[in-house]
TORLUM-44284 format. One line per field, with one value per residue (C-alpha): residue number from 1; y, z, x; chain. Coordinates in Angstrom, 2 decimals. Each point is the difference from the previous one (the first is absolute). Layout:
<sites>
num (NUM,...)
Y (Y,...)
Z (Z,...)
X (X,...)
chaine (A,...)
</sites>
This chain:
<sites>
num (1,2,3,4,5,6,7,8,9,10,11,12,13,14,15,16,17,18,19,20,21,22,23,24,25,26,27,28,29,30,31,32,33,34,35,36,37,38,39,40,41,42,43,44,45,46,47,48,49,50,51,52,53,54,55,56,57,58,59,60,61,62,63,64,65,66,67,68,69,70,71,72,73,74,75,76,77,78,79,80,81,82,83,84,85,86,87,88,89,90,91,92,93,94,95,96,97,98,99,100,101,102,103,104,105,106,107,108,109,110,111,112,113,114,115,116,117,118,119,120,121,122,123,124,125,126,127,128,129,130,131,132,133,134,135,136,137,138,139)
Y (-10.42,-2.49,2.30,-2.77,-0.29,4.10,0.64,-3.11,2.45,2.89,-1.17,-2.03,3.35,2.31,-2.54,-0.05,3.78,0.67,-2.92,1.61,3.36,-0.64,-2.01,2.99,3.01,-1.16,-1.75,0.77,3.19,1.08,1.62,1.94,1.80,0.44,2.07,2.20,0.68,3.36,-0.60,-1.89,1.07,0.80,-2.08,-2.33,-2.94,0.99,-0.10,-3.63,-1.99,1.23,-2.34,-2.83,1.46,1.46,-3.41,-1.71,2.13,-0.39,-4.04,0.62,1.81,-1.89,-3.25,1.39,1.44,-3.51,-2.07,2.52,-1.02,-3.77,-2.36,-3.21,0.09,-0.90,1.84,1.37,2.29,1.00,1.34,1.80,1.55,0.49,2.04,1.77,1.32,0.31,2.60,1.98,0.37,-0.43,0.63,3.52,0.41,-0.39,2.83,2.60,-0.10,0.51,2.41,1.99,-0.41,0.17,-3.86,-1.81,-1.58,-3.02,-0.04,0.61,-2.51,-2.78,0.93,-0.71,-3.69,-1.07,1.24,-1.69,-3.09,0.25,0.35,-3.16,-1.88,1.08,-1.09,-3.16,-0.61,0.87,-2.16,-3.21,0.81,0.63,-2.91,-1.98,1.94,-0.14,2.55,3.41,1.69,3.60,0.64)
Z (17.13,-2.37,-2.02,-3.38,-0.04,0.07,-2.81,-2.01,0.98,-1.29,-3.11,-0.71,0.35,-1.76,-2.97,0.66,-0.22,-2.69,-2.52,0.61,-0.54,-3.04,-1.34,1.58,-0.74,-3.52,-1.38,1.09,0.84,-2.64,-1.81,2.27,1.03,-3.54,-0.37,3.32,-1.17,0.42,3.65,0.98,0.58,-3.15,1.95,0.92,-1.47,0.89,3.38,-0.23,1.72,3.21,-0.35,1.13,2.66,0.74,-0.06,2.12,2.87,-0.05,-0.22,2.83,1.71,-0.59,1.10,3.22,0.51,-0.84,2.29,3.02,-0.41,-1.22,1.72,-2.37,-1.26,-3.61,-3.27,2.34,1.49,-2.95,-1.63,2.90,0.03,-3.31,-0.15,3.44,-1.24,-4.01,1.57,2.44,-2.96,-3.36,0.73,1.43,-1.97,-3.34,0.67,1.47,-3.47,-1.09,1.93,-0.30,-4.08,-3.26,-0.54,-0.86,2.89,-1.82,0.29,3.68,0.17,-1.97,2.07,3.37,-1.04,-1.78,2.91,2.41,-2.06,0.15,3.64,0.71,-2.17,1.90,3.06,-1.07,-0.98,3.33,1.28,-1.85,0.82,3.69,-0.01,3.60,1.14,3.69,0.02,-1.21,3.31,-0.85,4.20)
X (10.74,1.31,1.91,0.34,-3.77,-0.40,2.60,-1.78,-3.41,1.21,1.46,-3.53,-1.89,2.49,-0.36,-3.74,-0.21,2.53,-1.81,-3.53,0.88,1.70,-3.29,-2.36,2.15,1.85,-2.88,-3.13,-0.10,2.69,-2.69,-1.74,3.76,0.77,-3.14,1.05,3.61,-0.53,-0.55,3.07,3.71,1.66,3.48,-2.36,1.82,3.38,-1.23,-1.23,2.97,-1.43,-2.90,1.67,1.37,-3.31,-1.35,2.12,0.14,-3.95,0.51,1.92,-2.41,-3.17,1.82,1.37,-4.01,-1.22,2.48,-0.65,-3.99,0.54,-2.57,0.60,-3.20,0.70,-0.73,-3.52,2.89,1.60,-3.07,-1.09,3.47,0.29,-3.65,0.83,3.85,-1.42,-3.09,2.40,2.92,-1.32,-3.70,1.22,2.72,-2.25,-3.13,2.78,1.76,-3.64,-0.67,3.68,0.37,-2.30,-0.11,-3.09,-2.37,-0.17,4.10,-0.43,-1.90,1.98,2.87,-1.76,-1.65,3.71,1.55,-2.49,0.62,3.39,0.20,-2.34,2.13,3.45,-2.25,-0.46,3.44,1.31,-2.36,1.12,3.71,-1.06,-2.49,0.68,2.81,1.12,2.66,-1.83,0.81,1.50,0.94)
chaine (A,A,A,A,A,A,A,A,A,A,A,A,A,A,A,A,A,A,A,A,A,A,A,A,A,A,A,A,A,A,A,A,A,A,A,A,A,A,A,A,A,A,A,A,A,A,A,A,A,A,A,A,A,A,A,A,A,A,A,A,A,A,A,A,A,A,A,A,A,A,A,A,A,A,A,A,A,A,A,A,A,A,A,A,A,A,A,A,A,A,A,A,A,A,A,A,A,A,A,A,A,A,A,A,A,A,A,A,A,A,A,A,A,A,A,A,A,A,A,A,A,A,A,A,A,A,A,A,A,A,A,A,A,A,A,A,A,A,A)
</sites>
């Protein structure tokens, strides 16, 4: 494994993740949690400096996932990735909260197709920085 070209990985997803959930969870859906305060943690913001931490052991994750599979097929792969990981995380991850908590469908629902979309993006960023690389080999 070329260990330079995983750390540059990981840092281009982290920054990938951390930029669109900012835009997703600070702007657009600011509204929709301001109307549910009554459903969220009461610490919730003094709890917020896990996030990052959060987020980059998931960039680390999702780029180990995607360099075990990686075919060099171009940004073709990092889609498919990006649906495949997006629908077995986020996808499940989105309807259990659903299902668990008194939120909205239509939140549910926002969650799983920003998520999705943020997960096919981080695809095809690991795809660009892994884009004809001969040394993927984890063995």
């Amino acid at each position: 494994m070329n260990f330079k070209r995983f750390i540059a990985a990981v840092i281009a997803v982290f920054i990938t993740f951390m930029a669109l959930d900012s835009i997703i969870h600070n702007i657009i859906l600011m509204n929709e949690y301001t109307s549910l305060q009554n459903l969220w943690r009461p610490d919730m913001q003094s709890l917020m400096w896990m996030m990052p931490i959060i987020t980059f052991t998931l960039s680390v994750l999702v780029t180990l996932l995607f360099i075990r599979g990686y075919q060099d097929n171009g940004v073709r792969e990092g889609v498919s990735f990006g649906i495949l990981v997006g629908l077995l995380t986020n996808g499940l991850g989105a309807f259990s909260q659903y299902w668990m908590y008194p939120l909205p469908l239509s939140l549910a629902l926002k969650w799983f197709a920003f998520g999705l979309m943020e997960f096919i993006i981080a695809g095809i960023v690991l795809s660009l920085v892994y884009r004809n690389n001969e040394e993927v080999d984890l063995e």
